[in-house]
C-alpha positions in Angstrom: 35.9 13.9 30.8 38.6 12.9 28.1 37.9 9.7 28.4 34.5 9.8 28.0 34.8 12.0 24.8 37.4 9.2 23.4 34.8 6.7 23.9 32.1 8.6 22.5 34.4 9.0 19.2 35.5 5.4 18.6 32.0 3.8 19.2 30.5 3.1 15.9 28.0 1.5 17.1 25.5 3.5 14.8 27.4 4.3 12.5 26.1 1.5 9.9 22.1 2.4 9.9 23.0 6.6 9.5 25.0 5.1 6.2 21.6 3.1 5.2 20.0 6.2 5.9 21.5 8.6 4.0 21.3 6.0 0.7 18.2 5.1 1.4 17.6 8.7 1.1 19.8 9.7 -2.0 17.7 6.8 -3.6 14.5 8.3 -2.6 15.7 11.8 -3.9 16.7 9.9 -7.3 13.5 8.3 -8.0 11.7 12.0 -7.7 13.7 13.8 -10.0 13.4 10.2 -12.1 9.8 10.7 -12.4 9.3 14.5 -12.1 11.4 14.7 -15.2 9.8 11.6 -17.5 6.5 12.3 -15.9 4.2 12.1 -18.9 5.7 9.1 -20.3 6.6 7.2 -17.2 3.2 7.3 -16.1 1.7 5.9 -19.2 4.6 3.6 -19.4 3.7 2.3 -16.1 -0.1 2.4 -16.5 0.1 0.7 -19.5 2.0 -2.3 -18.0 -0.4 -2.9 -15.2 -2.7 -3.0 -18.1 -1.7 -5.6 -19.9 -0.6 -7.7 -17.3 -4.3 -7.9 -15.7 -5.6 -8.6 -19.4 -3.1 -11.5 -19.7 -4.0 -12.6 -16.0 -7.7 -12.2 -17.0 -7.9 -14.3 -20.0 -5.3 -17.1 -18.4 -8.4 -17.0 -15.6 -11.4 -17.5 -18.3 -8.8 -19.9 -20.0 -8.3 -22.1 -16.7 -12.2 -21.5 -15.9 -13.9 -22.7 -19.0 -11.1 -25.9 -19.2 -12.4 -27.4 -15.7 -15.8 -27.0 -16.1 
């Protein structure tokens, strides 16, 4: 029985992915205070920087479309 309980204390084997765990979730924790504090202006900062980047991707499209024609 002793042995088996010094075994069971010495073998790290998962010790590694319950440390990825617990950052991955003090990260995840982070980002929701993150945004439930900034929410106004993160979400417009955000929305307007998808915005422009599809309006730059559009005209480089009509750009690249109307010079192989």
């Amino acid at each position: 029985m002793m042995t088996t309980f010094k075994n069971f204390v010495s073998d790290e084997s998962g010790q590694g992915i319950t440390e990825y765990g617990a950052i991955l979730a003090f990260v995840a924790l982070l980002v929701a205070v993150v945004f439930s504090f900034a929410q106004g202006t993160l979400t417009s900062a955000i929305s307007q920087s998808f915005s422009t980047i599809v309006m730059q991707l559009n005209k480089l499209n009509s750009v690249t479309s109307t010079g192989s024609t």
